[in-house]
N, C-alpha and C positions, 0 to 999 in steps of 0.2 A: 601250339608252340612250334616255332620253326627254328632255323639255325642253319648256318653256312662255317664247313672250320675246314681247316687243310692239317693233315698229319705228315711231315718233310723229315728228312735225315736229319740227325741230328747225334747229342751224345748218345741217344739211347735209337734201337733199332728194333722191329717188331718182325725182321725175316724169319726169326724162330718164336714159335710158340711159346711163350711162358719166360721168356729170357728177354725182360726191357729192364735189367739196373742201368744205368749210364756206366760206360767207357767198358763197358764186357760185351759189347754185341761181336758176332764173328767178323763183320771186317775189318778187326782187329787182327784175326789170328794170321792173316797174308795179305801183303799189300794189293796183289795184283784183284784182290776180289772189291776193292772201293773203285775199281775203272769199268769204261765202258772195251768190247774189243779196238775202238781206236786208240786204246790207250788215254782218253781221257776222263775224268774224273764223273762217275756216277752219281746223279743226284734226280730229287722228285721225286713221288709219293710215296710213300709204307704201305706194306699191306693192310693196314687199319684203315688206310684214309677213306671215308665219305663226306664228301663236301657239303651235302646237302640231307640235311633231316627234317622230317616234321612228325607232327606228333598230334595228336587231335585227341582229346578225349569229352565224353556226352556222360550226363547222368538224368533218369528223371525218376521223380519218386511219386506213384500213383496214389490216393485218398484211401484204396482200400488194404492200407499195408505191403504194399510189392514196389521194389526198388528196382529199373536196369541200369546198367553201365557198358560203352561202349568205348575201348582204345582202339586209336589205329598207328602202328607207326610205318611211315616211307623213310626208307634212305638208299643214297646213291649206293650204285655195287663198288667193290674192293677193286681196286686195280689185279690186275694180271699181268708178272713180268717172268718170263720164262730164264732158266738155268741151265747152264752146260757144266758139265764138269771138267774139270782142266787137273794137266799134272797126276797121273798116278804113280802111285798107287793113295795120294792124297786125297786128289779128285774134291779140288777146292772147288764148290758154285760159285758160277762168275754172270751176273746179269749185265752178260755182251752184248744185251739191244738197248738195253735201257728202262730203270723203273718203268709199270705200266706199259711195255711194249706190244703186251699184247690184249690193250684193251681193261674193259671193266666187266666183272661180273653182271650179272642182270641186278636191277634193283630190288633192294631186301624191300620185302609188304609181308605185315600178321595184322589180323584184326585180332582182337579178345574181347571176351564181355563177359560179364557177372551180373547175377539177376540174384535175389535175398527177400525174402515174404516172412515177415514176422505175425506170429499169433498170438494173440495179447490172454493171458493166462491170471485173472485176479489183478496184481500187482507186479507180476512178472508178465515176462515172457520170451515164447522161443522164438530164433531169428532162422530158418533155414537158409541156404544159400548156395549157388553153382558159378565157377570160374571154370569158363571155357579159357585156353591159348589157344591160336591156331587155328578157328573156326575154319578158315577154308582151307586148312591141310595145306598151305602150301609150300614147296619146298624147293625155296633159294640156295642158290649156291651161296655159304660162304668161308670156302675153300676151293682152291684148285691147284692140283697135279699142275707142277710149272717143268718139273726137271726135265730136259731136253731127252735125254741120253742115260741108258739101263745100267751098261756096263762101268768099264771104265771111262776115263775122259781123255781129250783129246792132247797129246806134246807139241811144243813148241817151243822156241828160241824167245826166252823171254825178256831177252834187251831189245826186238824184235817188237815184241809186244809195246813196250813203254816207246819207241821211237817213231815206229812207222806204222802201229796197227796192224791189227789182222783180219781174215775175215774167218771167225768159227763154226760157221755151218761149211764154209768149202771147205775148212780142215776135219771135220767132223766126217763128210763123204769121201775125199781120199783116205782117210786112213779108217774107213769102214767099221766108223763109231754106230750100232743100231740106235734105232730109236727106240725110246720106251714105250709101249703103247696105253701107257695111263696117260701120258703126256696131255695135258688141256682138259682130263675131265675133268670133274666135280670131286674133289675128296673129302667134303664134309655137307652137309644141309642141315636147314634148322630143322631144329627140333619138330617133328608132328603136331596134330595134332593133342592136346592131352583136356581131360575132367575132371577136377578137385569136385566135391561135395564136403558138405561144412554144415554144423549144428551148434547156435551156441545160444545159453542160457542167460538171461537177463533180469535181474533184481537189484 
């Protein structure tokens, strides 16, 4: 199975975790956080978006009672749009480059498989069975550290902002905003590897 979808602004906004009702995402709470720093209107991907999924799944089941099974899913990485903070002691995030500005994560891959041998017992029987996730342990990014800036955020003239633009990293260096140094890593991976075992009875 494959599939192609796009995840775009809308009523509902996926910048925070666990906070997608429509008409309550944060850039609601300040205007100036729906713009880009030229002062114009911020649009293009969520952090959800992957455009491109697939998904393959294998089963075969041998003569002498043993079953394997084998999923694989690919999907494209998450966009990466970095944050500055603006205005404190508010220090609203403001994606002053633009959704996705700085790129996509690497693409999400797990394989899994489950394998099951039943032994035939009279009239019953017992089914055993192992559910690998994660067979090759790998671990994608899918999260990353966007926020530009540790401290507080950068001030400015913000009729300034809606007319003529600005540019937030030069204001960010004069007025001697540090940088965070989590900035761009990785703040979440899937899950490891893990191994269920399973036992179930049959009559």
């Amino acid at each position: 199975m494959k599939g192609w979808s796009r995840t775009r602004q809308g009523l509902s906004q996926s910048d925070e975790n666990g906070r997608t009702d429509p008409n309550v995402g944060r850039l609601f709470d300040y205007p100036l956080m729906m713009f880009l720093q030229t002062g114009k209107p911020n649009y293009g991907p969520l952090p959800t978006d992957r455009p491109h999924q697939v998904k393959l799944q294998a089963i075969y089941q041998f003569a002498f009672g043993t079953t394997v099974g084998v999923n694989e899913y690919l999907q494209s990485g998450i966009p990466v749009t970095r944050e500055l903070a603006v205005l404190p002691p508010n220090n609203y995030p403001v994606q002053y480059l633009g959704r996705g500005s700085d790129g996509r994560t690497d693409p999400f891959v797990q394989t899994d498989v489950y394998a099951q041998h039943e032994i035939k017992l009279g009239g019953r029987a017992v089914q055993l069975n192992l559910t690998v996730l994660n067979l090759f342990n790998t671990r994608n990014a899918n999260n990353v550290f966007s926020t530009v800036n540790r401290q507080n955020g950068i001030t400015f003239n913000e009729a300034q902002f809606y007319t003529s633009g600005l540019n937030f990293d030069a204001l960010a260096t004069a007025q001697g905003i540090p940088l965070d140094p989590r900035f761009r890593q990785n703040s979440g991976l899937q899950a490891p590897i893990q191994a269920r075992f399973g036992v179930k009875l049959v009559f």
